[in-house]
C-alpha positions as CSV (number, residue, x, y, z in Angstrom):
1,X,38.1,-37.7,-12.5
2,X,37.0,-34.2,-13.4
3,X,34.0,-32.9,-12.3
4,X,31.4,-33.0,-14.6
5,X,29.9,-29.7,-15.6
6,X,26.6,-30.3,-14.9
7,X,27.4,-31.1,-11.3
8,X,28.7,-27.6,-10.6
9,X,27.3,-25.4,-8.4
10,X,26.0,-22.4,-9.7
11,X,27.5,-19.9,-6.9
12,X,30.8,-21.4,-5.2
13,X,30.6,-24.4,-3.6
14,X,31.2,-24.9,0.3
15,X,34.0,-27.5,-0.9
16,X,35.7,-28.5,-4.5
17,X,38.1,-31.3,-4.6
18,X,39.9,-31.5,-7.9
19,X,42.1,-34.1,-9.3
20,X,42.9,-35.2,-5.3
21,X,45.2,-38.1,-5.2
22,X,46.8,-39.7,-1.8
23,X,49.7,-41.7,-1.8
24,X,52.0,-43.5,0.4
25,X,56.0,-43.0,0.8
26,X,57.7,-45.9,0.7
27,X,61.3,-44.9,0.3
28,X,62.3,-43.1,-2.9
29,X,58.5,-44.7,-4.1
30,X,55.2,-43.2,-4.0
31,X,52.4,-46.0,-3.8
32,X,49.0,-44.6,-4.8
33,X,46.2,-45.4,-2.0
34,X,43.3,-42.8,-4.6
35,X,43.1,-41.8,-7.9
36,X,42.1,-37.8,-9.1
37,X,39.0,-37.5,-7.0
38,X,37.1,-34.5,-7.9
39,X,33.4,-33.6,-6.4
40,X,31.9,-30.6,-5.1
41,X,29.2,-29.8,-1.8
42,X,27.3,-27.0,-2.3
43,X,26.8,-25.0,1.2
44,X,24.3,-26.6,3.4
45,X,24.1,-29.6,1.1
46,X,25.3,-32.3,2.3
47,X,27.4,-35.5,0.2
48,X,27.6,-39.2,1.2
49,X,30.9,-40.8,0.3
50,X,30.2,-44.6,0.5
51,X,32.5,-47.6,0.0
52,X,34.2,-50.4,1.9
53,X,36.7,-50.3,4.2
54,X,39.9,-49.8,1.8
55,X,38.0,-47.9,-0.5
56,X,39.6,-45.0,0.7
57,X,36.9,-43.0,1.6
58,X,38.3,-42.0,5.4
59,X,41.8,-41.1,3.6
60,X,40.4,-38.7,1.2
61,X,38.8,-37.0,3.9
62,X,41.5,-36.8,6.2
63,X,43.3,-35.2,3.1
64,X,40.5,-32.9,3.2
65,X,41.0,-31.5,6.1
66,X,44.8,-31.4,6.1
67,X,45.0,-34.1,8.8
68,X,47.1,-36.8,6.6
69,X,49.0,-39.1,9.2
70,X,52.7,-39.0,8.8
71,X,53.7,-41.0,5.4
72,X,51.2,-39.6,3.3
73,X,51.4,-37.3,0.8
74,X,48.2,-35.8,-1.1
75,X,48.6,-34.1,-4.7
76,X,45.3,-31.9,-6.5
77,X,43.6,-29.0,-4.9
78,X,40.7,-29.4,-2.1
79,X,38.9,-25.8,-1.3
80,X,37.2,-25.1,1.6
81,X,35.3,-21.8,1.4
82,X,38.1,-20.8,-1.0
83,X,41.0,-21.7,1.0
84,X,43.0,-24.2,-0.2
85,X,44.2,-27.6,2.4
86,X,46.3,-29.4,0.4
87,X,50.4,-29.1,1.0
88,X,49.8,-25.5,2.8
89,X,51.7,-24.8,6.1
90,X,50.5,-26.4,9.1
91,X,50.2,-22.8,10.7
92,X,47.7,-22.2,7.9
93,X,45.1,-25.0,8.6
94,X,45.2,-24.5,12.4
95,X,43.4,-21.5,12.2
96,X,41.0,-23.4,9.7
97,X,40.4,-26.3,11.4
98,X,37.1,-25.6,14.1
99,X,36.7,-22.5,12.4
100,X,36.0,-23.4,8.9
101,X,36.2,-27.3,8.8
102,X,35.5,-29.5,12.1
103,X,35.7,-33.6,11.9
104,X,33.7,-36.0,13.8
105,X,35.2,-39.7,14.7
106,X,33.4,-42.8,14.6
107,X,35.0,-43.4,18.3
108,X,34.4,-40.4,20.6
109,X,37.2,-41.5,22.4
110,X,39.3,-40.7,19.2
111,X,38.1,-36.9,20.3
112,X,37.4,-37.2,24.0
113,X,40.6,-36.8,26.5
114,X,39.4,-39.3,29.2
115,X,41.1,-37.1,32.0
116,X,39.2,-34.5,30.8
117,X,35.1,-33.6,31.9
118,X,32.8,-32.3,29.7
119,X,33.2,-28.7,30.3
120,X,37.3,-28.8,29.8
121,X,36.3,-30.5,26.3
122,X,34.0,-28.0,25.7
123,X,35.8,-25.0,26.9
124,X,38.8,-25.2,25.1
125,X,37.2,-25.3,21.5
126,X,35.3,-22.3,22.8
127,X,36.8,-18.2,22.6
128,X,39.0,-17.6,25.7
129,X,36.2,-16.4,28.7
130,X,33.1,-18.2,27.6
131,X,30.7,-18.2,30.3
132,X,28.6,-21.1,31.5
133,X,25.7,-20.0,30.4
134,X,27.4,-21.0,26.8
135,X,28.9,-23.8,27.6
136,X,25.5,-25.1,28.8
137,X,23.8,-23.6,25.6
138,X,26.0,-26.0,23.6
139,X,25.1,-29.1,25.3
140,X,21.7,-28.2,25.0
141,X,22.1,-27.7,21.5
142,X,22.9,-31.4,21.1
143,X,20.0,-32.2,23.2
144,X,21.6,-32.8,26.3
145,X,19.5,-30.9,28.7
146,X,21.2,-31.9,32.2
147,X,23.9,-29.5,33.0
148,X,25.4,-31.8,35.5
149,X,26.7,-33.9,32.6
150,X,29.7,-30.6,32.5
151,X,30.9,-31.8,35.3
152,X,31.0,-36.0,34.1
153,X,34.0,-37.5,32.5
154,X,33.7,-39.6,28.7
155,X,33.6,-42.8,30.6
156,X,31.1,-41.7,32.4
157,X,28.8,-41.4,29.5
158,X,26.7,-43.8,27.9
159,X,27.6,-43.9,24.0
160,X,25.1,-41.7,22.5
161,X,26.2,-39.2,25.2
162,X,29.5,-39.5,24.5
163,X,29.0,-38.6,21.0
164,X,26.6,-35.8,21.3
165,X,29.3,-34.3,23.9
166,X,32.2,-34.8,21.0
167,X,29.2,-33.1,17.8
168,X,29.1,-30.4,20.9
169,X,33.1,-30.2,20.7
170,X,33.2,-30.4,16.9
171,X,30.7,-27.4,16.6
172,X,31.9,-25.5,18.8
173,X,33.2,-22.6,16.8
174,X,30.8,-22.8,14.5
175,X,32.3,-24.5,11.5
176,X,31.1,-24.2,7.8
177,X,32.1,-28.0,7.0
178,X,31.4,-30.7,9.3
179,X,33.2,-34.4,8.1
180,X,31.3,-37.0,9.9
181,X,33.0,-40.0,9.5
182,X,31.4,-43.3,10.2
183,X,29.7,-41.2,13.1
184,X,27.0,-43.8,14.4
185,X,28.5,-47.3,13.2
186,X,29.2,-48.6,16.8
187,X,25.5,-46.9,17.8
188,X,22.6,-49.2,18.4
189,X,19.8,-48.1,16.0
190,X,17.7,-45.9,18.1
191,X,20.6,-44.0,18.7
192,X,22.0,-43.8,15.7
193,X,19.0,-42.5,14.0
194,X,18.8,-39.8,17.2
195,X,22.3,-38.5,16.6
196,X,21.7,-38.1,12.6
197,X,18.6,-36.6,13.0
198,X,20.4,-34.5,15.3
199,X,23.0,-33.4,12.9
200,X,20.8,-32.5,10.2
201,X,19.1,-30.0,12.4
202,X,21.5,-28.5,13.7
203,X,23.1,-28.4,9.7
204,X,19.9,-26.8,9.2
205,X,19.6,-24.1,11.9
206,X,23.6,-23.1,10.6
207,X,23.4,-23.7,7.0
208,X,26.5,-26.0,7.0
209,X,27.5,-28.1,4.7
210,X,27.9,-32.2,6.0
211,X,30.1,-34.8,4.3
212,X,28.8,-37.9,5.7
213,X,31.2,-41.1,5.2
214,X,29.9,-44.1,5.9
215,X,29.8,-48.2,4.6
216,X,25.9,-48.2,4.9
217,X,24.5,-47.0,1.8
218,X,20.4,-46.9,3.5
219,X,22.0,-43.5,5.6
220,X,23.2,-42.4,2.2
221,X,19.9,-41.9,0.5
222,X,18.1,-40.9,3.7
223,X,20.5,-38.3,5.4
224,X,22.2,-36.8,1.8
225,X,21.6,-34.9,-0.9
226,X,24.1,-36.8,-3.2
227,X,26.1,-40.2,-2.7
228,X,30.1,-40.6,-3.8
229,X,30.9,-44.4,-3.9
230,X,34.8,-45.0,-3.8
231,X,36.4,-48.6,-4.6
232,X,40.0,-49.3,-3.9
233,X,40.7,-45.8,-4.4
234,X,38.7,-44.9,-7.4
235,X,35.0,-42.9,-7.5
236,X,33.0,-45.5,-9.6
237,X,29.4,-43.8,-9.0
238,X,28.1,-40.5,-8.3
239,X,25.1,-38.6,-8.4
240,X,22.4,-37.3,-6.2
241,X,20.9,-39.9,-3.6
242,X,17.4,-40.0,-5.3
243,X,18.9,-40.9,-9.0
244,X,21.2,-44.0,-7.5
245,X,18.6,-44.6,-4.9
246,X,15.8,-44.8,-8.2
247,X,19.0,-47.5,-10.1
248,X,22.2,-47.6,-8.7
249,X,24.3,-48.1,-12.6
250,X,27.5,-50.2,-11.1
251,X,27.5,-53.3,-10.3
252,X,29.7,-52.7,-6.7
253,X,27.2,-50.2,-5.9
254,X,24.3,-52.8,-6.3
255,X,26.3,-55.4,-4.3
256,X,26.9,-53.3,-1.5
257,X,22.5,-52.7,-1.3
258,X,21.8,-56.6,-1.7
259,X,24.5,-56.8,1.1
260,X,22.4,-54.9,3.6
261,X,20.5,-57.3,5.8
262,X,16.8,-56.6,5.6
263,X,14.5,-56.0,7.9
264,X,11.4,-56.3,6.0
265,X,12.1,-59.3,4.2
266,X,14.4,-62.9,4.7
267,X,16.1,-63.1,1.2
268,X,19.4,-64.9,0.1
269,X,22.6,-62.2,1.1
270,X,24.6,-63.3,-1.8
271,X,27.1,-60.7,-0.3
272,X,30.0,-59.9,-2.7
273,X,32.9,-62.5,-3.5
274,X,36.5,-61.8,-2.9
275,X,37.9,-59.3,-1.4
276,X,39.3,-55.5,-2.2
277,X,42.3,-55.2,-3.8
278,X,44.7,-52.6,-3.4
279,X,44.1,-49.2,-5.3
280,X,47.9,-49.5,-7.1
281,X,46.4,-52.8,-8.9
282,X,43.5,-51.0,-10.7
283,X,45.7,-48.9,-12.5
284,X,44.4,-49.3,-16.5
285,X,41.8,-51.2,-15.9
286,X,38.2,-51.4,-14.2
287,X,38.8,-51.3,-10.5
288,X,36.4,-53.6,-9.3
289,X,36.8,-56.0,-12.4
290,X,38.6,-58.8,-9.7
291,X,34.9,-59.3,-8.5
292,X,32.6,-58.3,-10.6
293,X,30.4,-61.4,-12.6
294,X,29.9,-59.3,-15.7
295,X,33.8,-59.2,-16.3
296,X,34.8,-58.8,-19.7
297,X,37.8,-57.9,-21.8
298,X,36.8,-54.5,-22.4
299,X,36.6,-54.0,-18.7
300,X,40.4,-54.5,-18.4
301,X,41.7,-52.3,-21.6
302,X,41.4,-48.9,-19.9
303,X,40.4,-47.4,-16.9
304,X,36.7,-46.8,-17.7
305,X,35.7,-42.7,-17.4
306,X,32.8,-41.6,-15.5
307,X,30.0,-41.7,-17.9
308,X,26.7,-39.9,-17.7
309,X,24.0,-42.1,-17.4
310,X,20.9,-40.0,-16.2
311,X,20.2,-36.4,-14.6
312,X,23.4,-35.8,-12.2
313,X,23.9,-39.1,-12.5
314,X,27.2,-41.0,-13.1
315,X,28.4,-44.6,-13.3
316,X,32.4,-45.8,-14.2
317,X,30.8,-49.2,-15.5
318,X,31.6,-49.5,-19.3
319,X,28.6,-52.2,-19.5
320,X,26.0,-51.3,-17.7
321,X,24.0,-50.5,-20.3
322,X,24.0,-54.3,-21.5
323,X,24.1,-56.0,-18.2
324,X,21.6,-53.0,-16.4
325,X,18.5,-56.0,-15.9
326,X,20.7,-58.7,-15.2
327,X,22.7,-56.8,-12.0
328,X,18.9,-55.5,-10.5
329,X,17.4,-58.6,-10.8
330,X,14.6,-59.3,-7.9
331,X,16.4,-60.9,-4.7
332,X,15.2,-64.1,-3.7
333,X,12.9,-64.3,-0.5
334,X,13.6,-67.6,1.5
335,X,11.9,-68.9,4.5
336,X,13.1,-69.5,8.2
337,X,13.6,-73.6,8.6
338,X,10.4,-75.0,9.6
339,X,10.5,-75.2,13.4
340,X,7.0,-77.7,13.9
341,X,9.1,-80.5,14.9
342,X,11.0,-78.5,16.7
343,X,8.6,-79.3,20.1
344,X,9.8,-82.7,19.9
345,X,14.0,-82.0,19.8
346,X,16.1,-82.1,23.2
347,X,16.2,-78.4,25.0
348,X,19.9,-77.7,24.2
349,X,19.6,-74.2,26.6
350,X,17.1,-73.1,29.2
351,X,17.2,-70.1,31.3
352,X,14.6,-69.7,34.1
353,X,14.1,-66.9,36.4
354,X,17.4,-65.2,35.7
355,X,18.6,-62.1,37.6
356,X,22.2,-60.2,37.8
357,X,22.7,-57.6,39.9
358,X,25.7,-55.4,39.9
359,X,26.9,-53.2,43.2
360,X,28.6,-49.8,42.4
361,X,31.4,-50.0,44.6
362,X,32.0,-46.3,44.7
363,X,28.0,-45.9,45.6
364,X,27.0,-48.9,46.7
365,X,23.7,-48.5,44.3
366,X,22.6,-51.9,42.9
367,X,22.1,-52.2,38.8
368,X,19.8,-54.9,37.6
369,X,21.1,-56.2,34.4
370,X,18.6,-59.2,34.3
371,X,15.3,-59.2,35.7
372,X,13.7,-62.3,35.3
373,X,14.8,-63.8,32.0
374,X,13.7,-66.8,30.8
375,X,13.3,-68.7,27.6
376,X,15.3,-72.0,25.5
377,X,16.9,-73.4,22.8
378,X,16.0,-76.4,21.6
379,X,18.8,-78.7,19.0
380,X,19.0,-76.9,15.5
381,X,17.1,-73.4,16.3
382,X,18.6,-70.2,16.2
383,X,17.1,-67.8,18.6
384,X,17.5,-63.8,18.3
385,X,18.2,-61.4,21.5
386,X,17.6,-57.8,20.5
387,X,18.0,-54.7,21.9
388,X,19.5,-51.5,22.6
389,X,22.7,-50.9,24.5
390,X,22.6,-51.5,28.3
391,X,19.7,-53.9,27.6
392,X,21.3,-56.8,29.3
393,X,21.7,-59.2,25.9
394,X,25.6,-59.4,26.7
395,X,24.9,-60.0,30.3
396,X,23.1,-63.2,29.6
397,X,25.6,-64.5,26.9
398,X,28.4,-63.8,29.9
399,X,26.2,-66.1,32.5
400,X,25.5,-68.7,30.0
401,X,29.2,-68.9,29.0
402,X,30.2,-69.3,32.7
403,X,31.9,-65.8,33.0
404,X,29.7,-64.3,35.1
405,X,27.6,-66.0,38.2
406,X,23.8,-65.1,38.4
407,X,22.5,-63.6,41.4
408,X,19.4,-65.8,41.1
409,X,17.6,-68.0,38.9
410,X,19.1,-71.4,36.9
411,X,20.7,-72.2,33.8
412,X,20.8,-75.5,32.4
413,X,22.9,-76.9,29.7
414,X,21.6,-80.6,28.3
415,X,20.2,-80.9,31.3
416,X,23.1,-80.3,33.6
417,X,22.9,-77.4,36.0
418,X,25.4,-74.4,35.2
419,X,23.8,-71.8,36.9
420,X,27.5,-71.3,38.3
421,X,30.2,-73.3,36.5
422,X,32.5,-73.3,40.0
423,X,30.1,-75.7,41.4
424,X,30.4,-78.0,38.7
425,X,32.6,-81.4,38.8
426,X,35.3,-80.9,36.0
427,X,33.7,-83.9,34.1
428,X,30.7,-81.6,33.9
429,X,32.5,-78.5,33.3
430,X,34.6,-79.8,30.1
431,X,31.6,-81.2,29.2
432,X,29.5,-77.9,29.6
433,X,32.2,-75.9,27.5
434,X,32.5,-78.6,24.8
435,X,28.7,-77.8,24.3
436,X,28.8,-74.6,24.5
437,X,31.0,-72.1,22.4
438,X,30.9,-68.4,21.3
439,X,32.0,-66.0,18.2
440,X,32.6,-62.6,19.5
441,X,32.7,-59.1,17.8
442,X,36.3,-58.9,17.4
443,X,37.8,-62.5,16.0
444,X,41.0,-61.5,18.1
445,X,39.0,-63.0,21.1
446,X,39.4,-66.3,19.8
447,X,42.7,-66.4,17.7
448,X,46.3,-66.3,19.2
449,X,47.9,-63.7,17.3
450,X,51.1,-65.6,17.7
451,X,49.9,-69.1,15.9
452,X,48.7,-70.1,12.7
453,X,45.0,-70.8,11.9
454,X,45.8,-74.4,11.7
455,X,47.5,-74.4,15.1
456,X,44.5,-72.8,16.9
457,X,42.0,-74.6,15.1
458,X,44.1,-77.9,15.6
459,X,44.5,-76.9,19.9
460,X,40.8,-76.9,19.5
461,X,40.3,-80.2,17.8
462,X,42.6,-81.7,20.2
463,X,40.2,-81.6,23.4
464,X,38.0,-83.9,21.5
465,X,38.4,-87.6,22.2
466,X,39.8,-89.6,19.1
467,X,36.8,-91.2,18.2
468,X,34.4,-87.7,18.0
469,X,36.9,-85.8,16.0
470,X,34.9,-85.5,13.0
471,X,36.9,-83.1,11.3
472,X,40.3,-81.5,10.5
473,X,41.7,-78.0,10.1
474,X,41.5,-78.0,6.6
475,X,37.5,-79.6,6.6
476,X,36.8,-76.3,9.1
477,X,38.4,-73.7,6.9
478,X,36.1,-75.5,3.8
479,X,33.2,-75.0,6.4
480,X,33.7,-71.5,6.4
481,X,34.5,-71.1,2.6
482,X,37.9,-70.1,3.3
483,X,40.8,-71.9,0.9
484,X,43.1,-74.9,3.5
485,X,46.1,-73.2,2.6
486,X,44.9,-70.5,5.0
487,X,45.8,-73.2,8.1
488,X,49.5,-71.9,7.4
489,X,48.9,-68.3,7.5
490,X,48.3,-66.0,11.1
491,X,45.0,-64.1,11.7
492,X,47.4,-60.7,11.3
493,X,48.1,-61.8,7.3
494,X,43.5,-61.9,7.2
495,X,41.1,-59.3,6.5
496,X,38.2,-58.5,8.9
497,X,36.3,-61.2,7.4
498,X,38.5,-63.8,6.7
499,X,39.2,-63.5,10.4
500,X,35.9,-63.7,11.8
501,X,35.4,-66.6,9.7
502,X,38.6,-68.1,11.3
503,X,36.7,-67.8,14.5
504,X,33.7,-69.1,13.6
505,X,35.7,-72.3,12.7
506,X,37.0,-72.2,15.7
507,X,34.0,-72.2,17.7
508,X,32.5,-75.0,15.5
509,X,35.6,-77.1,16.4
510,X,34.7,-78.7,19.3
511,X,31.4,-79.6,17.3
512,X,29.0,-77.2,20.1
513,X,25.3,-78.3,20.4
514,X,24.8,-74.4,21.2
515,X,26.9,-71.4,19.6
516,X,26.3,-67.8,20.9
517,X,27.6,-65.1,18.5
518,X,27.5,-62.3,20.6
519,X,27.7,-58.9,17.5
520,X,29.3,-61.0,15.2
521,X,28.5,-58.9,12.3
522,X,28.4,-55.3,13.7
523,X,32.1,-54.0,13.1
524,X,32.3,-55.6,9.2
525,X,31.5,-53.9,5.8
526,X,27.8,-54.9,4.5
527,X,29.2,-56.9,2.1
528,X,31.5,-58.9,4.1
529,X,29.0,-59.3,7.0
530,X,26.7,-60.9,3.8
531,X,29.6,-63.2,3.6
532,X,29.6,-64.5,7.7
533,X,25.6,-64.5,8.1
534,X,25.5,-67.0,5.0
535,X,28.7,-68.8,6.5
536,X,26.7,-69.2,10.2
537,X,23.3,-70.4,8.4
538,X,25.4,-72.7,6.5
539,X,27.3,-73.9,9.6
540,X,23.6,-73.7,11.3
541,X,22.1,-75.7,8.4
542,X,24.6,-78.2,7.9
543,X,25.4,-79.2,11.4
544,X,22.1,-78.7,13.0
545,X,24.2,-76.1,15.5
546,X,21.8,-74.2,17.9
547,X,22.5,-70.3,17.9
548,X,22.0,-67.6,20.3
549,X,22.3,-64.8,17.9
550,X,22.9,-61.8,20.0
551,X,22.6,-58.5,17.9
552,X,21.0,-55.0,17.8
553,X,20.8,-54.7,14.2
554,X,17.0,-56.0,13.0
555,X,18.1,-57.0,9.6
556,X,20.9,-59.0,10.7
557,X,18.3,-61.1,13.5
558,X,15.7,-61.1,10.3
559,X,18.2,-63.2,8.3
560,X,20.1,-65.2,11.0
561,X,17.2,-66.7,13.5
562,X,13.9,-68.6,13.7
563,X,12.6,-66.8,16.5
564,X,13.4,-63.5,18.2
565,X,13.3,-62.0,22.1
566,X,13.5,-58.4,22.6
567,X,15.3,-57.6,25.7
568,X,14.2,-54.0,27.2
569,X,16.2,-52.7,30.5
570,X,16.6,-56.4,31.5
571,X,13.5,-58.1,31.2
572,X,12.0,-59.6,27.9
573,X,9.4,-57.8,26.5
574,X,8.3,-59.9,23.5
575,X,9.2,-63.0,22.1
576,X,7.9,-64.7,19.0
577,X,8.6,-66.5,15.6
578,X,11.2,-63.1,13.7
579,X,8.8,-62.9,10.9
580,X,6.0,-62.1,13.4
581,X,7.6,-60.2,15.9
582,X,9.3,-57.8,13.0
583,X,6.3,-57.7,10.9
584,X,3.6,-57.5,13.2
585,X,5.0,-56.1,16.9
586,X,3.0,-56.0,19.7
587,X,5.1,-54.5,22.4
588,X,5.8,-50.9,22.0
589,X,9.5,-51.0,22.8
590,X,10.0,-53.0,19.6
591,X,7.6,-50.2,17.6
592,X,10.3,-47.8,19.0
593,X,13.2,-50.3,17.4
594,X,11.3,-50.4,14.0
595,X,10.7,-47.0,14.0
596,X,14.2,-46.2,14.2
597,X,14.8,-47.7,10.7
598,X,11.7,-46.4,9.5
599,X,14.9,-44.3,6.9
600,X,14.8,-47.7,5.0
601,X,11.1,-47.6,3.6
602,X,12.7,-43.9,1.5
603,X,15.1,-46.5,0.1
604,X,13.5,-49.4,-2.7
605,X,11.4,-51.7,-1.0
606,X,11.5,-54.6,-4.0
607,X,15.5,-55.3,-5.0
């Protein structure tokens, strides 16, 4: 793709990629992971470049700023202030990189050396004899005000901290190009929003230009001047964030924003079917054709050129001037299951009174992870848990599940005491854990890397007695929408979702009156996490399962529950039906969560 004239910068740009293309060695072969990718960011402008994970998004980046890993090769030309980074000597770009491009990892750790404190990270990236009144100035400038924190290590930080401490790193020598990629994806919300609020004042106080890469298309419109969106290699819109943000004009791009849960409104995630194919299967034809509902045969003749379609606005969609109503039709708002009768139905879960204290060994200082929680689930409700990091939400899905003890208080489980699984009879215990099972963040929790699907799911199925084995391998891959012949296949041969999905069968296996998915969602694409929120409100609907839905994403606990706690340093600070609690909060912890997305309301409110 060239780069369309009316998109070029009057005075030179801060970066110009033209015709950039990565591809992979494989022997004597060259297997193409992009296509020609050609854009410009003017100097202190900053560009989004959005897509799912394969879209090669992250690659073309890398390529960007000459830090390819070994096996492949990039082709085209990518400037930064005029010097070139593509298939120059390494010697060349280490005197760029810090200087004139700096990068900045979704994992700090990626970044951070763990043997390392603070002021050794910071010191190195800084000229030889720094003093520490500089080395403090830099924390400061990434609004870390204690100077004690030189002195700390990264594990030693909470995750906000540790990524202020690795922007602190990044900008240490002043770059003129700073490549965030997927900076706050890991970050609860609040934090998030601090760190790129942060960024772009500090982007404005320098005058540096950003490129922000990221799945989530809201941070797009709110924190850029212009949005790329990649698919399986190939740039399929671009244009400035206000123009796509007004009408997005492709089809993938309008899937990925009916993919974001939202938190204003319960509506059907239709999500977006199939999966991303690799970038050398596009080649002559449409790349997201495979999955697109407006396929035709003109859409696999050629590879469809980048089209104007309004001011600074382009789309790679050869129909969307036919199909343009049809793909923004109005979502479809549904309502919560009606939980009236819900007084009546069997407690499934109640927590009274429940405290966990931890003891520092090293200081002997006590941490209160739970102070006082209580609250239940009765048969077929799903119940939200909300809040930040270090709120206690995984601490009470660990004493529930029996893998930690409470220091006081009770839990009960249909009635039978588990407040500490060790003092249960083993009758009681295998009938506790047949109740109760959990989907974790990463599906590897739950699958043996070393079976099949169908072996794990069948392991499952056999600590059912004969006559309550209502289903089969095959009937719990259908429950999941994935195809039977998956049972054959091992969770190493799936993608991200398919394998969460796999674990979500298995946790329905044992047929559990109460299923705690602790972040299910929060490490998948939007569209794929579409995909497993309509596969656990099927499973929810369908089975009458009880959920604990632990999350700190609003949308997601707006689309997946019935009714909502917010958990604030341990304690529950509201509680409520989620329409209520979202839409009309009365605690002002929760204000402080909804302000922190208060970057959707720049973004269409009606889709």
């Amino acid at each position: 793709m060239s780069v369309p004239e009316t998109t070029r910068s009057v005075t030179a740009p801060a970066v110009r990629l033209t015709g950039l293309s990565v591809s992979a060695r494989r022997g004597n072969d060259l297997k193409p992971l992009t296509f020609d990718t050609s854009f410009e960011v003017a100097r202190g402008e900053t560009l989004c470049v959005v897509g799912e994970s394969g879209s090669g998004k992250s690659i073309t980046v890398r390529a960007l700023a000459g830090l390819l890993p070994p096996g492949l090769e990039a082709a085209g030309s990518a400037l930064v202030d005029g010097h070139e980074m593509v298939n120059v000597p390494e010697r060349s770009l280490r005197h760029l990189r810090g200087t004139t491009v700096s990068l900045l990892m979704q994992d700090p750790f990626t970044i951070l050396n763990p043997l390392q404190t603070v002021r050794a990270h910071i010191r190195e990236s800084l000229p030889a004899g720094a003093h520490e009144d500089e080395l403090v100035a830099r924390l400061a400038e990434v609004q870390i005000k204690n100077p004690k924190v030189l002195d700390r290590y990264p594990f030693q930080l909470s995750g906000g901290m540790r990524q202020r401490v690795a922007l602190a790193t990044a900008l240490a020598k002043d770059p003129l190009l700073l490549i965030a990629d997927e900076p706050t994806t890991a970050l609860d919300a609040t934090t998030q929003k601090e760190i790129l609020d942060l960024i772009g004042r500090l982007q404005a106080d320098r005058g540096m230009s950003v490129i922000l890469v990221t799945h989530d298309l809201r941070l797009g419109f709110a924190y850029s001047d212009n949005v790329v969106v990649m698919y399986a290699g190939n740039i399929v819109e671009c244009g400035s964030a206000k123009g796509i943000d007004a009408r997005s004009a492709h089809p993938y791009t309008e899937g990925l924003l009916r993919s974001i849960p939202r938190v204003d409104l319960r509506a059907q995630l239709v999500g977006i079917p199939g999966t991303i194919i690799p970038a050398e299967e596009t080649i002559g034809r449409c790349a997201f054709s495979n999955r697109c509902q407006w396929n035709s045969h003109v859409c696999v003749e050629a590879q469809p050129p980048l089209t104007q379609v309004g001011p600074e606005h382009y789309s790679a969609c050869v129909r969307i001037g036919e199909i343009d109503s049809e793909v923004h039709a109005r979502q479809v708002a549904v309502t919560s299951s009606s939980l009236q009768a819900q007084g009546r139905r069997a407690e499934v879960l109640r927590v009274t009174d429940l405290t966990k204290v931890f003891r520092d060994r090293r200081t002997h200082q006590d941490h209160h992870a739970l102070k006082g929680v209580s609250l239940s689930i009765r048969k077929g409700q799903s119940l939200g848990v909300i809040g930040e990091s270090g709120s206690g939400k995984t601490t009470l899905a660990r004493c529930v599940l029996g893998l930690e003890n409470a220091t006081t208080g009770s839990i009960h489980i249909n009635n039978t005491d588990a407040s500490a699984y060790s003092r249960l009879t083993a009758a009681d215990r295998r009938a506790v854990r047949r109740s109760v099972q959990c989907v974790f963040q990463d599906p590897y929790t739950s699958l043996n890397p070393a079976r099949t699907v169908g072996s794990t799911l069948q392991e499952a199925l056999d600590l059912l007695p004969a006559q309550r084995r209502g289903h089969s391998p095959a009937d719990l891959l259908e429950l999941v929408r994935l195809p039977r012949t998956y049972a054959v296949r091992k969770p190493s041969t799936l993608s991200g979702g398919e394998r969460q999905r796999a674990a979500i069968a298995r946790g329905l296996a044992l047929n559990p009156e109460l299923l705690i998915c602790d972040e299910p969602v929060s490490a998948l694409d939007v569209s794929v996490q579409a995909q497993i929120l309509g596969v656990l409100n099927r499973a929810h609907a369908e089975l009458g399962t009880a959920m604990l839905f632990i999350t700190h994403d609003l949308g997601v606990v707006r689309q997946a529950t019935d009714d909502v706690v917010v958990m604030y340093q341990g304690e529950i600070v509201e509680e409520g039906p989620t329409e209520a609690v979202l839409d009309d909060p009365r605690h002002e912890y929760t204000r402080r969560l909804l302000r922190a997305l208060e970057f959707e309301a720049r973004t269409r409110v009606v889709r």
